[in-house]
N, C-alpha and C positions, 0 to 999 in steps of 0.2 A: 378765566383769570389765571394768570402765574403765578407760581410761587412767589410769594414777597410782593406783589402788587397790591392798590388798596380798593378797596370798593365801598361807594357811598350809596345808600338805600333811601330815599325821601317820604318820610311820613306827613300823613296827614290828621288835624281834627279843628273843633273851634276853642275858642275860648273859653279859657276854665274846665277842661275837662280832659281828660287821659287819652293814653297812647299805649294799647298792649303790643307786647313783643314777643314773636315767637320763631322758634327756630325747630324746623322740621316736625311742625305742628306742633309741640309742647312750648310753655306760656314761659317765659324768663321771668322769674321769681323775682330776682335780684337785678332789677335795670340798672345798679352804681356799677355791676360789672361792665358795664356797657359801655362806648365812645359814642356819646350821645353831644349835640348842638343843634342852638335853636337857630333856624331859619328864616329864610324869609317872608312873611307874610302873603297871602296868594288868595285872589278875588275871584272868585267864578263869576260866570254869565248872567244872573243872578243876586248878583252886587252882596254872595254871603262871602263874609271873611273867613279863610281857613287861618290855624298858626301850622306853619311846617316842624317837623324835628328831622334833622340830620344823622342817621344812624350810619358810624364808621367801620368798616374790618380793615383796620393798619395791618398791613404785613401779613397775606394770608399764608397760611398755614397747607401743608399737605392734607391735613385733615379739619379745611375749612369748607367743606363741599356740602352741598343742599339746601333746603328749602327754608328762607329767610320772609318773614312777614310781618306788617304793624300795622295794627286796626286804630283809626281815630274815631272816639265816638261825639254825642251830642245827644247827653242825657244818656238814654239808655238806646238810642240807634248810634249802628256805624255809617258814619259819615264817609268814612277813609279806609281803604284795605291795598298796602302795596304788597305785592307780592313777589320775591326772585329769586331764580331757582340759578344756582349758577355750578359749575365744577370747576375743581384745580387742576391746571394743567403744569404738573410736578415734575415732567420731564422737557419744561421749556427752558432752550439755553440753558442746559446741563452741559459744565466740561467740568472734566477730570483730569488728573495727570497720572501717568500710568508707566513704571519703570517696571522692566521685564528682562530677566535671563538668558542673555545671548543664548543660543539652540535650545531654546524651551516654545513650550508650544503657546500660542498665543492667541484669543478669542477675545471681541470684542463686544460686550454688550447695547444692542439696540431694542428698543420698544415699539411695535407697531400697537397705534390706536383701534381696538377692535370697533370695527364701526364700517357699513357700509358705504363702499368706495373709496375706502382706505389705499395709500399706497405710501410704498420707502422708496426713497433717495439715497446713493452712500457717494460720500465725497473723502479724496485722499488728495491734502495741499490744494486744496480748493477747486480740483477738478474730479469730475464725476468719475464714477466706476459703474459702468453698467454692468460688468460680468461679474458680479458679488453674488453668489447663491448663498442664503444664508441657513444657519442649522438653527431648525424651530425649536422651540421650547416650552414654557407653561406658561400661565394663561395670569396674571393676577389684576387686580383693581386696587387704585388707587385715586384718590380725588376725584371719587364718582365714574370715573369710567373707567373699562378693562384695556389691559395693554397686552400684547403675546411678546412671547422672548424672542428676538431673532438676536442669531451671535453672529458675528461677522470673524469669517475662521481664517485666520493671515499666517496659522502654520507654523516653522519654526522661524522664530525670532534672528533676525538678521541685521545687521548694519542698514540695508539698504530698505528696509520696515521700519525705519525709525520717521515722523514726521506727526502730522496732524488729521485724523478720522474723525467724518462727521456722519450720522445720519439723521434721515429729517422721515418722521411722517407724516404725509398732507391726507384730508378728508376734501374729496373736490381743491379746492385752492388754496383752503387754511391748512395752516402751520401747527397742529398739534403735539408734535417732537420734534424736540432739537439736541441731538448729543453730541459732543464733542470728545474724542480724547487724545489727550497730547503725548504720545507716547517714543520712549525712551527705552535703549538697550544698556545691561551693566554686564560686566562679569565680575564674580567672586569665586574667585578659587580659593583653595585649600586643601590641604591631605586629609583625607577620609581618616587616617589615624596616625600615628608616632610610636613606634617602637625606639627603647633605650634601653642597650646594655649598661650605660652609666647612671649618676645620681641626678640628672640636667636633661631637659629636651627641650626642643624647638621647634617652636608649630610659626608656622608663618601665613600672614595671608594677604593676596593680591586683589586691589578694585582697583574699576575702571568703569566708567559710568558720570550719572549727577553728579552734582556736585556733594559732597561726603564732608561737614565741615567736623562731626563731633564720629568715635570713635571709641567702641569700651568693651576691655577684655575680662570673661569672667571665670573661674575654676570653680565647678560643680555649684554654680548658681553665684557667685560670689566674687563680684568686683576685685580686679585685680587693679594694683596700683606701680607695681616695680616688677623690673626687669621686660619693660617696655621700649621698644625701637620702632620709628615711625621714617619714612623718605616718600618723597613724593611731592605730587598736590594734591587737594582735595577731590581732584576728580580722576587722578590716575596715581596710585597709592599702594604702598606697601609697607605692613604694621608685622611687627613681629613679637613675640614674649618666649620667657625661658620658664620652663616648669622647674623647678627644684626639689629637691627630695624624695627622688624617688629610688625604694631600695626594691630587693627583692622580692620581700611583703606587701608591695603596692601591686593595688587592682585597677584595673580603667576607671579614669577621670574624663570629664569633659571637659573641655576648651571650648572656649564660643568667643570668635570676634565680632562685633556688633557695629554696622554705621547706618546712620540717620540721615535722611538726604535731607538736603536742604531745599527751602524754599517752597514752590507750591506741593510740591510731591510730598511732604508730612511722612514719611514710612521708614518702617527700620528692615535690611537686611542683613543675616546673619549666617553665619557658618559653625556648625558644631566640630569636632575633631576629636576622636579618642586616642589617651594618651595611655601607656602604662610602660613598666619596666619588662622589659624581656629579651634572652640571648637567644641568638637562633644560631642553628650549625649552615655553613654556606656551602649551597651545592653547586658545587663546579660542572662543565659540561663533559660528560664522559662519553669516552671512544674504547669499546671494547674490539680486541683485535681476535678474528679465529675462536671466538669463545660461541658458548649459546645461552651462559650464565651469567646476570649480571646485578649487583646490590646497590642499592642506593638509599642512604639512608637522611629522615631529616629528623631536629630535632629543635626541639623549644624548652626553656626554662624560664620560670615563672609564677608569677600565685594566681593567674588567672586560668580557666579551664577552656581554651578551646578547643574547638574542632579540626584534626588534625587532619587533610584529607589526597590524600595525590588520586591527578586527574591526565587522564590520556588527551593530551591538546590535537590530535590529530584534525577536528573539525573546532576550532577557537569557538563558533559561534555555538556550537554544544557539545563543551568540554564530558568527559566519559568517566565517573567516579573510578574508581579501583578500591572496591570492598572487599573480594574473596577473600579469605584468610586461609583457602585449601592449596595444603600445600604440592597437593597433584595437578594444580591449573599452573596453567602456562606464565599468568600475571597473578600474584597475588600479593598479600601484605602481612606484617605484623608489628604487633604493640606491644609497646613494653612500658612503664610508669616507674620511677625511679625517685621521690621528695618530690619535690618539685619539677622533674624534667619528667617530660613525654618524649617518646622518639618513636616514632614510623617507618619501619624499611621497608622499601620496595625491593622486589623479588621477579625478575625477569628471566623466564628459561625458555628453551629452544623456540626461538625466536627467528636463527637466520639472518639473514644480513636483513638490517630494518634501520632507517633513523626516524625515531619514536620520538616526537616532542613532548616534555612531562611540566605540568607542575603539581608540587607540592604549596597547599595553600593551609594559612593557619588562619581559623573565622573564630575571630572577637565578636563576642554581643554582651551589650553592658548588662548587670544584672538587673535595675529598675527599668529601664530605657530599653527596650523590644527592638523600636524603630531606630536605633542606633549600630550597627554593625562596620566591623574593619576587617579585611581579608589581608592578608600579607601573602603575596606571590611569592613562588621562588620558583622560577622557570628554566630551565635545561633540556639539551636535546640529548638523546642516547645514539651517538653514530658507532657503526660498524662498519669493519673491512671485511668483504668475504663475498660469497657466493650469495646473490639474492634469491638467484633459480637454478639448480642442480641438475646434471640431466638423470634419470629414474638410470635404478638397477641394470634392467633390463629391459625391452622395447619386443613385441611382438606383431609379427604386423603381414597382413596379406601383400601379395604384389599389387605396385604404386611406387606415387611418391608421398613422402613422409617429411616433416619437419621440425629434425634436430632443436632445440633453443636452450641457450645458456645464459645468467647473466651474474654481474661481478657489480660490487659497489665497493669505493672508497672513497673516505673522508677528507681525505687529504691529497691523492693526487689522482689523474686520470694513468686507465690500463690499454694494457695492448694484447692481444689475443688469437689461438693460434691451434688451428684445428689436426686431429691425426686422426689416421683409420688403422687401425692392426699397427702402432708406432710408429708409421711412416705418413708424411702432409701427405695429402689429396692431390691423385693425380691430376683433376680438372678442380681448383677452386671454386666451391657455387655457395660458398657461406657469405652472408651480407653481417655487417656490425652497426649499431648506432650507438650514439652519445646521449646521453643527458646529463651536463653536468659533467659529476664525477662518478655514472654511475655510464655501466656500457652493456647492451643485450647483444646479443650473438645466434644466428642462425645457420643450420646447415641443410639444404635439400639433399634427400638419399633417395638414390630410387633402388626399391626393394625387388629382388626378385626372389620368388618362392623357394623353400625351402635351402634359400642361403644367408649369412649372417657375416658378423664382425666386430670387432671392439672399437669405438667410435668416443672420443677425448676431446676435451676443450679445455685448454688452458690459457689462464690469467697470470698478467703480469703486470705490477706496476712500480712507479719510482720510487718506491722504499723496498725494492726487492721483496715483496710479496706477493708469493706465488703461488697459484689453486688450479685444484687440477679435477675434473669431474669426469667419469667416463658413462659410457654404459653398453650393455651386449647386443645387440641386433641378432632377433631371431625372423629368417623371412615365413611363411605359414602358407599352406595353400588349404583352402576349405571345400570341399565337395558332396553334394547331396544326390545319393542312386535315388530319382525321382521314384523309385515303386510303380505303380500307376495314379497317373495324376488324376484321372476319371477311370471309374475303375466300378464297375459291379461285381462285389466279392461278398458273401458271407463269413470269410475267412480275416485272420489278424493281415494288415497291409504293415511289411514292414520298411521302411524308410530309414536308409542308412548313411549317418553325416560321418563322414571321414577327416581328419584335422592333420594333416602330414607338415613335421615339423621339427625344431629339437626344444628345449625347456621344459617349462612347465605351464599346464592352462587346466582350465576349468572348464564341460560341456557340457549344455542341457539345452531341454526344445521347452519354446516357450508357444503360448497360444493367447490370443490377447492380455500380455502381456503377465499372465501368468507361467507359472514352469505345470507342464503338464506330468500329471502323478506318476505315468505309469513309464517316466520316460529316465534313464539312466542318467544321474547325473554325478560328475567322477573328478576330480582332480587329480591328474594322475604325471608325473615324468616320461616323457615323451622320448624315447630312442627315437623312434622313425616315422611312426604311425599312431592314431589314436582314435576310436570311433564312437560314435554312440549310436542307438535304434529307437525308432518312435515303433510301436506294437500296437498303442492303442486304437488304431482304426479299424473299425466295422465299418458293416455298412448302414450307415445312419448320418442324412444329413444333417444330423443337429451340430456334430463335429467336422464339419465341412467349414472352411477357413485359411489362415492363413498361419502355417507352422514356422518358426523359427530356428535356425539353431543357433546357438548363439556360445561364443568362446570367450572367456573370459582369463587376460592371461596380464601381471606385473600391475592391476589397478587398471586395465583397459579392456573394451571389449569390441568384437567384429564379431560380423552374423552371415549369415546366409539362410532366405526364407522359399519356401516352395508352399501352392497352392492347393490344397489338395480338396476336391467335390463330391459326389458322389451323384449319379446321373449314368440310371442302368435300369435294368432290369435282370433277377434272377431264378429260374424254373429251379425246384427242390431235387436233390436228387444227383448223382453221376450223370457226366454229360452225356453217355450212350446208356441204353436198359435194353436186352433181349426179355422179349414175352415168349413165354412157351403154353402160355393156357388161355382157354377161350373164356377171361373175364376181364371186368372193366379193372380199371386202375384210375387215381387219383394225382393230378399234376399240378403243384400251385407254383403260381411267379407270382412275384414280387418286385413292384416298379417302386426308384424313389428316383424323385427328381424335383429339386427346385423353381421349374415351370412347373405351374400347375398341370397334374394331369388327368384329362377328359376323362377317357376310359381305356379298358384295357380288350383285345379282342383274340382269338385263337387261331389260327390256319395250320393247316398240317398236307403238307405237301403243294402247296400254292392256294388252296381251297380252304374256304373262310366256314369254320363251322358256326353252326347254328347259335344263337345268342341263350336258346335252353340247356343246354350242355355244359356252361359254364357261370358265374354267379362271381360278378366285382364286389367289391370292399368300398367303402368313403376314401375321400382323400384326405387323409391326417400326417400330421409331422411330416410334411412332405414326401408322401407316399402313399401305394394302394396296391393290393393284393387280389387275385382271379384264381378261382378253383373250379379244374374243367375235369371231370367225369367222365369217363369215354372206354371202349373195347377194341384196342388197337388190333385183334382177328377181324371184326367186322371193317374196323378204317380200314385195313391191308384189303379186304375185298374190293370193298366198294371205291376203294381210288385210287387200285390196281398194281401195288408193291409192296415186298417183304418189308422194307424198309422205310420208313413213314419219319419224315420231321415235323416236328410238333412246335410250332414259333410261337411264342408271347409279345404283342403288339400293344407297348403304351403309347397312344396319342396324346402329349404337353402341348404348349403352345411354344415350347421349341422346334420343336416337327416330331417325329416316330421316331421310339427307340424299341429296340427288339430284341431276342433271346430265345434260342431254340432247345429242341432236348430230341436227341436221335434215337427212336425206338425199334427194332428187327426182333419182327414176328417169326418166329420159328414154330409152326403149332399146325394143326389139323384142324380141321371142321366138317361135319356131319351132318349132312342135312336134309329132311326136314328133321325139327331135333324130337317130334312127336306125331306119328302115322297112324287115322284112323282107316281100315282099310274094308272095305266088301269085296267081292266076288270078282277078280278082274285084277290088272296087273298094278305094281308101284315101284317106284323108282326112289332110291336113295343117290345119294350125292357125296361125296370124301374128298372135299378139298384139303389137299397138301400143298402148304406153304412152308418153301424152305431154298434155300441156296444154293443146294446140291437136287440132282437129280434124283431120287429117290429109287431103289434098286427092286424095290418090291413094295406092296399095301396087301395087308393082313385083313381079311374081314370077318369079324364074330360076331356069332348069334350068339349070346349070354358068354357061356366060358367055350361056349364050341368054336372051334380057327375051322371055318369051313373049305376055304381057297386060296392061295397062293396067284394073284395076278401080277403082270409083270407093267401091263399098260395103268394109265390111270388115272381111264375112267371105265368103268363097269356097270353092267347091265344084271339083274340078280330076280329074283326073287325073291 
């Protein structure tokens, strides 16, 4: 049943006897509250006469839902039990009228019937809209059954949104919602607030919309009646009032104009406006010419306290406070309070050519009313004439090409521009210019050659005869690094020496991922001719194997020059030659480092691979491994038949074999056998002389006895 429809319930019982009535199982006390009539008489099959009673619900109610019942009895049986269970369908044929603010957002409320095999319909002027996706909502009940929120979202309010929205939701075929809403666009303007230097203000406000037949202006809650101005028509309107008396003692007031629309729409919309006394100082737009200093001050008088605040407009859509108050920043502020006046100046220093858009805003907020605020703008730009980009001091620069840039801004007129090398134009013109406006950048390509230079000028000119001149000195550089060795097996320092040939002034040091390495010089020094630096710290350790830097740092710029340095060798301990003179062993270590890993390490001395007992390798750690060979270079000189014996250290990596020899010359004698046990019968000794020279004579003693002088040598004895 709908809202406002009626519903009749038919009771039954016999004659002379009662009718109980209940509602949602409890008994109604009071049947006179009831719309009760008697009925028709009614005969069953049976030929018993019932008397009927007619039980009414005129005009149901949203909260007329559930379970209605009336027992007729006969004696103490029921004869009669109607029973109806029914719900209100609250949201049938529902229309609304609905006025709404041009660019406001705008959502319409629908009800879907929760109920299985529910659906919505949405109609706009009588024709469907199938592409409505609606935003769900919560869930309530109402006349017995649950409804969900759909909002039908139409976004911001337009002319062309103005018309008639319906939606319907059906359970299988029936009709359980029906909403309508007739909706309407207004606008209501008005100023957000009113400043007045004098005793009088005027706040104005414009509609346009329904129709607006009644209209009522109030000051801080309170009906105004004079100094009232109304033109228009009711539905496209402008009302105006004067405030009066307001002195310097006056604090914000609210203004509110109110209209009532007319006709089904019942609703009032209204506008608030803060009103007070107050002077402000007016800022003009300032052009500072050749300066990098510039003041700007604002200022308000008044009894109210706002917040005084200049904002950097460069990005409108997130304007940039200006709070510092240091007066070492580049932008800062300060405050001063004087009675009644506040003043803010801004403080803008070297700056450059810039146009900086500023406002200063002054924020009213009423003292009871939070949600009531007025900003007063006062917007200016700060233009300058002058140089936006300067060319640097000085320029230091390897051989290439390089690129010059200048640029000029003015306010008022465009410049023309006009390049010299050493005070004389360019013999071959290769500078490009462009525009923007009234601002102009300037390029010059220079091709630099090493160790030469020049004074290189750009100047501006424009039609108020304002003239700028920028120069700077061209020093050319050449940079060189004595690679040392770039693989290099040394136990010694490697020293690696960067050379900077030039004139000015620079900075040098060696960097290694992208640190400055400790042990390496670094100097800023005035340069005559020459300047160099030394990297020292390399051993031989590939932990420091990498990529070295040098790097120059000269006027705020910098150029490098980098070399690779590895280490990937092998080195035997020791001078690279050793004469032996005596018949014992000696001890030879090498030392392999290499970034391949390496297998192992092996000995040969004169092409002939000794024995793997002779010598004892090391692990491979921190890329590298050490062999210690033990050996008696008289007996090698024997057995592999020269004075002179080379001793090679063979690392196998899995780069291939790296090697490293040590050259040893035996100079020495040997005696042999070195211990003779002898019987009865002859024995032979042996005097190997190993030497370079022919040897002129061999001495042979028994204990301290010199027995003979031979000249040959070999001999036959006793």
């Amino acid at each position: 049943v709908a809202v406002g429809e009626e519903l009749e319930i038919v009771c039954y019982t016999q004659e002379g006897y009662d009718i109980k009535y209940y509602i949602d199982d409890k008994e109604v006390a009071d049947v006179s509250t009831l719309d009760l009539e008697d009925g028709t008489d009614y005969t069953d099959g049976e030929e018993i006469i019932f008397k009927t009673k007619l039980w009414f619900l005129t005009a149901v109610k949203e909260t007329s839902n559930g379970v209605y019942r009336c027992k007729g009895f006969y004696k103490d049986d029921i004869v009669g039990d109607t029973t109806v269970t029914f719900h209100v369908l609250v949201f049938s044929d529902m229309v609304t009228y609905r006025a709404e603010p041009f660019g406001g957002d705008v959502k319409l409320l629908c009800y879907k019937v929760v109920q299985t095999g529910s659906y919505m319909k949405y109609y706009y002027m009588g024709t469907q809209d199938e592409s409505v996706a609606p935003e769900i909502g919560k869930t309530i009940e109402k006349g017995g059954k649950q409804y969900q929120e759909h909002f039908w979202v139409l976004g911001e309010m337009t002319e062309e949104k103005q018309g008639k929205y319906k939606c319907e939701s059906f359970v299988m075929e029936q009709k359980i919602v029906s909403m309508t809403s007739d909706l309407l666009g207004y606008t209501l303007t008005a100023p957000v607030g009113v400043l007045s230097d004098t005793g009088t203000a005027t706040v104005d406000c414009i509609y346009k919309g329904p129709t607006a037949d009644t209209m009522l202006w109030y000051l801080d809650g309170v009906k105004i009646n004079s100094g009232i101005t109304t033109s228009g028509t009711s539905a496209d309107r402008q009302d105006g009032v004067t405030v009066n008396s307001l002195t310097v003692d006056s604090t914000l007031k609210i203004v509110k104009c109110e209209y009532e629309l007319s006709g089904n729409y019942d609703i009032k919309i209204s506008k608030e406006v803060l009103v007070t006394h107050a002077a402000l100082s007016k800022i003009e737009e300032v052009t500072a010419y050749f300066t990098d200093d510039v003041q700007i001050k604002c200022d308000y008088t008044g009894s109210d306290n706002p917040d005084i605040i200049w904002y950097d407009m460069t990005d409108p859509e997130k304007p940039n406070p200006i709070t510092s108050t240091d007066e070492n920043d580049n932008v800062y502020i300060e405050k001063t309070v004087d009675g009644k006046k506040q003043s803010v100046e801004l403080y803008l220093k070297d700056l450059g050519y810039k146009q900086a858009p500023l406002s200063c805003n002054i924020e009213f907020a009423h003292s009871t009313r939070s949600d009531l605020k007025y900003v007063n703008k006062q917007l200016t730009t700060m233009k300058r004439i002058g140089f936006s980009q300067e060319l640097p001091n000085n320029i230091m620069s390897l051989p290439g090409t390089i690129t010059l840039k200048c640029a000029w801004g003015s306010s008022d007129t465009p410049a023309s521009v006009e390049w010299k090398i050493d005070g004389e134009p360019p013999q071959i013109d290769t500078s490009e210019t462009k525009s923007f406006g009234y601002q102009m950048e300037s390029t010059l390509e220079v091709t630099v050659v090493e160790n030469t230079g020049g004074t290189y000028t750009c100047i501006f000119k424009d039609g108020l005869d304002n003239v700028g001149e920028t120069e700077t000195q061209l020093y050319g550089a050449s940079l060189e690094i004595d690679q040392g060795k770039e693989f290099y097996p040394t136990l010694d320092d490697n020293r690696i020496k960067c050379t900077l040939t030039t004139q000015g002034t620079a900075a040098m040091t060696w960097l290694k991922d992208q640190q400055v390495v400790e042990t390496s010089a670094s100097q800023e020094v005035e340069i005559v001719d020459t300047a160099e630096i030394v990297l020292t710290s390399l051993k031989m350790d590939p932990l420091l194997d990498g990529i070295y830097i040098c790097q120059v740092t000269a006027y705020g710029e910098t150029f490098s020059k980098e070399i690779e340095l590895a280490h990937t060798g092998v080195v035997i301990d020791g001078p690279q030659e050793i004469i032996v003179r005596s018949s014992e062993a000696i001890t030879l270590t090498c030392n392999a480092a290499s970034r391949a890993k390496i297998g192992k390490i092996r000995w040969d001395v004169n092409g002939n691979r000794l024995p793997q007992g002779k010598f004892e390798n090391s692990d491979y750690v921190d890329f590298q491994m050490s062999s210690k060979l033990i050996t008696n270079p008289v007996e090698d000189a024997i057995t592999y038949g020269g004075k002179v014996l080379d001793y090679e250290c063979v690392a196998a990596t899995a780069a291939g074999l790296v090697k490293e020899y040590k050259e040893i010359t035996v100079l020495a004698l040997e005696l042999t056998p070195v211990n003779v046990v002898a019987v009865e019968g002859t024995w032979e000794l042996t005097c190997t002389v190993i030497s370079d020279i022919k040897p002129k004579f061999v001495v042979m003693k028994k204990g301290d006895e010199e027995k003979k002088k031979w000249a040959d040598f070999m001999l036959k004895s006793e």
